[in-house]
C-alpha positions in Angstrom: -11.2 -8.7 7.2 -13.3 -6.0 6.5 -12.4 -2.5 4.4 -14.2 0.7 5.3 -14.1 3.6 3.2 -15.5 7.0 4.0 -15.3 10.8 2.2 -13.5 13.7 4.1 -14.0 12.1 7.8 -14.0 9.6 9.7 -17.8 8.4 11.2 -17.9 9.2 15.3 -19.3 5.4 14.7 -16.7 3.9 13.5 -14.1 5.1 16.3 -14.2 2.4 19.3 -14.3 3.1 22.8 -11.1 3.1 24.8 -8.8 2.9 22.3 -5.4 3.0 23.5 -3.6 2.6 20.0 -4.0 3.5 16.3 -2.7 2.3 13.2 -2.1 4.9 10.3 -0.8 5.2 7.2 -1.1 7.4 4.1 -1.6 7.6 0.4 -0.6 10.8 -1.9 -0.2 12.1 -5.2 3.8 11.9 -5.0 6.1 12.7 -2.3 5.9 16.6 -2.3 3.7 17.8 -0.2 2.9 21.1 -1.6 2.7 19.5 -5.4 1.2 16.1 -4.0 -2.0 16.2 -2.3 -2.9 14.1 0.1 -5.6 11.8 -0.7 -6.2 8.6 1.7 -5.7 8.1 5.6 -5.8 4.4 6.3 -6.6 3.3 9.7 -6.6 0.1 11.7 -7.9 -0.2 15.4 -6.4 -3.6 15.4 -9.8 -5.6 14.9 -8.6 -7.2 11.8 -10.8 -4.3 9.7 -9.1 -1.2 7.8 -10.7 2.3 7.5 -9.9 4.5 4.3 -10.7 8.3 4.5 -10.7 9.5 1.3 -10.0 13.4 0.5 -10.1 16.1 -2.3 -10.4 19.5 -1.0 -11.7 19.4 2.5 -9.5 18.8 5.4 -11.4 19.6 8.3 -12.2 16.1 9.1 -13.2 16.6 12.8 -13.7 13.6 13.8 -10.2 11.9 12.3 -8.0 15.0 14.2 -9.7 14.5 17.1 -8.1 11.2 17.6 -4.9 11.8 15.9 -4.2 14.4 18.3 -5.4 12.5 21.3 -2.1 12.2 23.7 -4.0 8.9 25.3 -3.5 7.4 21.5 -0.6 5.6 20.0 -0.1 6.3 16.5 1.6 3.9 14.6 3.1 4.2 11.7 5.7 2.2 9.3 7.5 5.1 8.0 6.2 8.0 10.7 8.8 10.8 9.1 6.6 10.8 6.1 3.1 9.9 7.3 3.4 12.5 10.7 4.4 15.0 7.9 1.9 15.1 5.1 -0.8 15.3 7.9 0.8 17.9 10.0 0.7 19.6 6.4 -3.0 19.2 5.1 -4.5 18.4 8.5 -2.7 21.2 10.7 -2.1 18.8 13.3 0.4 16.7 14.9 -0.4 12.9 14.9 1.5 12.3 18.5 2.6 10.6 20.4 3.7 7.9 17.4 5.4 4.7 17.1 7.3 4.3 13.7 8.0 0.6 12.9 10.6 1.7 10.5 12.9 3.7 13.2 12.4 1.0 15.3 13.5 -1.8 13.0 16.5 0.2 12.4 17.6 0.0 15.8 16.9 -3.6 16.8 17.6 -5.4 13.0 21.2 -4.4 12.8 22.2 -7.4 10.8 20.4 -6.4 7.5 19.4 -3.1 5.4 15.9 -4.0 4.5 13.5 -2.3 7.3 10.4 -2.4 4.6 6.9 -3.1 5.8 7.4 -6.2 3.2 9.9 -7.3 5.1 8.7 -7.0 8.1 6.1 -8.6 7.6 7.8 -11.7 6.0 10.3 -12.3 8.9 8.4 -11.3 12.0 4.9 -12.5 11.2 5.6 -15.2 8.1 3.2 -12.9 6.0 3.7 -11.8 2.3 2.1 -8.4 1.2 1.8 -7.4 -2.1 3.0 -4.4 -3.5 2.1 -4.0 -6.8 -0.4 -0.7 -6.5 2.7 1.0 -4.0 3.1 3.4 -7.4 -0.7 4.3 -8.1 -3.5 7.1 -8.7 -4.7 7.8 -5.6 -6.3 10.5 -6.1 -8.9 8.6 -8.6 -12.4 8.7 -6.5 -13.3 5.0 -7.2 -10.8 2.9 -6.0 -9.9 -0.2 -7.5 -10.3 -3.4 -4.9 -6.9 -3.9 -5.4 -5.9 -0.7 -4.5 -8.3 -0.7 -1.2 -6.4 -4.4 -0.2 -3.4 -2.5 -1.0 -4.1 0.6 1.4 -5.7 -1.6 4.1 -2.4 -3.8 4.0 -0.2 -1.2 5.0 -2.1 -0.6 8.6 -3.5 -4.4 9.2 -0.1 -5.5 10.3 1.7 -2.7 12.5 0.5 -3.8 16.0 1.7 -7.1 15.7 4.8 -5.9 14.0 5.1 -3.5 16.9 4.8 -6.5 19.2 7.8 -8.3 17.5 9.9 -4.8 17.7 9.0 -3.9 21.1 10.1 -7.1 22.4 13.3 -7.2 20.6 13.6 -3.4 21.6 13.6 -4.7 24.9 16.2 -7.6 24.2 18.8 -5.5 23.5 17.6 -2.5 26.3 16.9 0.0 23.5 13.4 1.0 23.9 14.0 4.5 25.8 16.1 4.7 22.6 13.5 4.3 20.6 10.8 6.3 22.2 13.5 9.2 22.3 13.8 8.9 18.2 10.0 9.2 18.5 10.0 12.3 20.1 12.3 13.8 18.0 10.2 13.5 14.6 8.5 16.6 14.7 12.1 18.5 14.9 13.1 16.7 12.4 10.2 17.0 10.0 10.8 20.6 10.8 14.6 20.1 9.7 12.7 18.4 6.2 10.8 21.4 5.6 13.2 24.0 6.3 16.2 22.2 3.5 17.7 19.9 6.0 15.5 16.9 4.4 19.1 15.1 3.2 21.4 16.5 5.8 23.5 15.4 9.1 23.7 18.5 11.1 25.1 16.4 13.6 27.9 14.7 11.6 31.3 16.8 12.2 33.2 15.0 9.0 30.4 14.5 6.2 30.3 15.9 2.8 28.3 18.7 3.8 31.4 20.5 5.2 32.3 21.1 2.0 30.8 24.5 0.6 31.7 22.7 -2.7 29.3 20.0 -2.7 25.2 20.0 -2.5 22.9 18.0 -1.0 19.8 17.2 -3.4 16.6 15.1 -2.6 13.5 14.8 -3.9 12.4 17.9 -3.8 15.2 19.8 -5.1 16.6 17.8 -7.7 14.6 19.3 -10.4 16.1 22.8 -9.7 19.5 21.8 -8.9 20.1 19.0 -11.3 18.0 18.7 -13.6 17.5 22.3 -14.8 21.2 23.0 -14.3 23.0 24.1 -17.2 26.5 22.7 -17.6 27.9 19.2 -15.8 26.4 17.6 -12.7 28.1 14.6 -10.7 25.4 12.8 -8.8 26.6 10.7 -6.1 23.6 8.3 -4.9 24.5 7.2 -1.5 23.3 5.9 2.2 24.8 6.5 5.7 24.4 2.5 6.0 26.7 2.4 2.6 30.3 1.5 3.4 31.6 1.3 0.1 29.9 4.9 -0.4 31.5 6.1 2.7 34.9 4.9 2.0 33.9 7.2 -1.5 33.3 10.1 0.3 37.0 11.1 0.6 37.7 11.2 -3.2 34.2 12.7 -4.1 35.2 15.9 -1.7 39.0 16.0 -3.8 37.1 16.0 -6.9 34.5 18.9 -5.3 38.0 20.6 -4.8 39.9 20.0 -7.7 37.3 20.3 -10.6 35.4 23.3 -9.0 33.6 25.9 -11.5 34.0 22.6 -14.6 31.5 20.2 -12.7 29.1 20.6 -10.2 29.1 17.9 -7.2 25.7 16.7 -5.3 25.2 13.7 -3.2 21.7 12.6 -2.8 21.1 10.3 0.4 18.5 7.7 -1.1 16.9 6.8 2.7 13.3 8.4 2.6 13.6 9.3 -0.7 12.1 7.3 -4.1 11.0 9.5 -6.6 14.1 10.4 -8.5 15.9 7.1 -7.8 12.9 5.4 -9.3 13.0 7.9 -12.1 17.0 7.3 -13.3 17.1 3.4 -12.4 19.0 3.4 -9.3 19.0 -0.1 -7.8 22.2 -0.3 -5.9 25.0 2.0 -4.3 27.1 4.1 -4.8 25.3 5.1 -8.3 27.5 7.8 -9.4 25.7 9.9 -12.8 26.6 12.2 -14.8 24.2 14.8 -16.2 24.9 17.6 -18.7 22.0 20.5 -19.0 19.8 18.0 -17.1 20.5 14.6 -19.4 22.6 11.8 -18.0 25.5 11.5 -20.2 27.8 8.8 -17.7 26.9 6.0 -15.1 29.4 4.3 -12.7 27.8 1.5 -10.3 30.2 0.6 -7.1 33.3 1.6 -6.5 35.6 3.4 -8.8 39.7 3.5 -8.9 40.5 6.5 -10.7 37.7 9.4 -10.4 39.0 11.7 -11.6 40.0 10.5 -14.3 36.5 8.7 -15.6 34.8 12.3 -14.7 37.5 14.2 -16.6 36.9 11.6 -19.8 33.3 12.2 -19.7 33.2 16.2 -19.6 36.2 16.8 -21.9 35.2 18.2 -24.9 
């Protein structure tokens, strides 16, 4: 293996003939795109060698776009929502068609939650990355080696794991499925940067029916939680989640019934790992409580009486 690393663009060299497929993936200052600049685009043409574009200020890079938006190219990704996003954004261009490994895990690995590239990786190719650097400054100009294995890690892999997907996609006759949830990634990374980043506008009996209750992410927890003055209930959750669906009922009653002493959110943890990281959140439900933006109360799992631990915790 072999690690390439270039500034602003990639060399008209370095791009082979014919290609029919990419690998891609992406390194940022944090997971806001208009706070976190993007600041790596890895690339693998699946030769067993990685190619790091590295960036400050310019975005032009010809030379990269040009095959990004090439229609005859494959982009895969691991986690395409995020990756197809922050280049759309600093690039101004859509890297399509794509494959996301993640999505399609999802939709063939039914009997487990854990769709990481890690994991992937273990089961499907008997292969054991290392993730140490995943929470590192990528904006530095040098590089550490171990960040560059790190980087060129996260694109050596995806065409064979796409191999083991697309076979099992085809298994259990859900690759038309799959290429349909493809297609549909620039909607919804449109529905991400319009507020709909944590919300089921397709789901008739969520939470989100309830004008009572808020959904909060990464990129509005800060304003909504954190800076709120008074109580907040927090309700860290995931659609895959039983125990935090079978929650859901008595989080709306408590929406209703303590309305105007406590303020009710529900943050969706799936895409999102800033603030979970930030408050400790290692297992659902996680159910905080914040007052003017501290965390006063924690409940892990499920939880008889609701109302009753909340109204303990606020009383004065």
């Amino acid at each position: 293996m072999r690690i390439f690393i270039y500034k602003d663009d990639l060399p008209a060299s370095a791009i082979p003939n014919d290609i029919k497929s990419i690998a891609v993936d992406t390194e940022a200052m944090g997971l806001l795109h208009s706070r976190d600049r993007l600041c790596l685009v890895q690339l693998s043409f699946n030769d067993g060698n990685a190619h790091l574009v590295q960036f400050k200020n310019d975005y032009t890079a010809p030379n990269l776009r040009k095959i990004l938006e090439d229609k005859n190219i494959t982009k895969i990704f691991h986690f395409a929502r995020f990756d197809v996003s922050i280049i759309h954004y600093y690039l101004q261009t859509w890297a399509l068609p794509c494959y996301c490994t993640k999505i399609a895990s999802r939709l063939v690995r039914t009997y487990t939650d854990n769709h990481s590239l890690k994991e992937l990786c273990l089961e499907l190719l008997d292969i054991k990355l290392n993730k140490q650097q995943q929470s590192s400054d990528w904006g530095n100009e040098n590089l550490t080696d171990k960040q560059k294995s790190y980087a060129a890690s996260d694109v050596l892999y995806l065409h064979k794991i796409k191999e083991k997907l697309d076979l099992m996609l085809e298994r259990e006759n859900r690759k038309e499925l799959a290429e349909k949830c493809f297609e549909f990634l620039p909607t919804r990374i449109e529905l991400d940067s319009m507020g709909w980043g944590s919300v089921d506008i397709f789901n008739h009996h969520m939470y989100f029916m309830s004008d009572d209750i808020k959904a909060v992410n990464d990129q509005n927890f800060e304003s909504e939680v954190a800076n709120h003055k008074g109580f907040v209930l927090v309700d860290f959750w995931a659609e895959w989640c039983g125990p935090c669906k079978s929650l859901m009922p008595r989080i709306e009653q408590l929406a209703e019934d303590r309305k105007g002493k406590i303020k009710i959110c529900k943050f969706d943890i799936d895409g999102e790992t800033e603030v979970p990281s930030k408050y400790g959140v290692q297992s659902i439900p996680t159910l905080i409580i914040f007052q003017d933006g501290k965390e006063i109360a924690r409940k892990i799992g499920a939880i008889n009486d609701l109302h009753s631990w909340v109204d303990s915790e606020i009383s004065e």
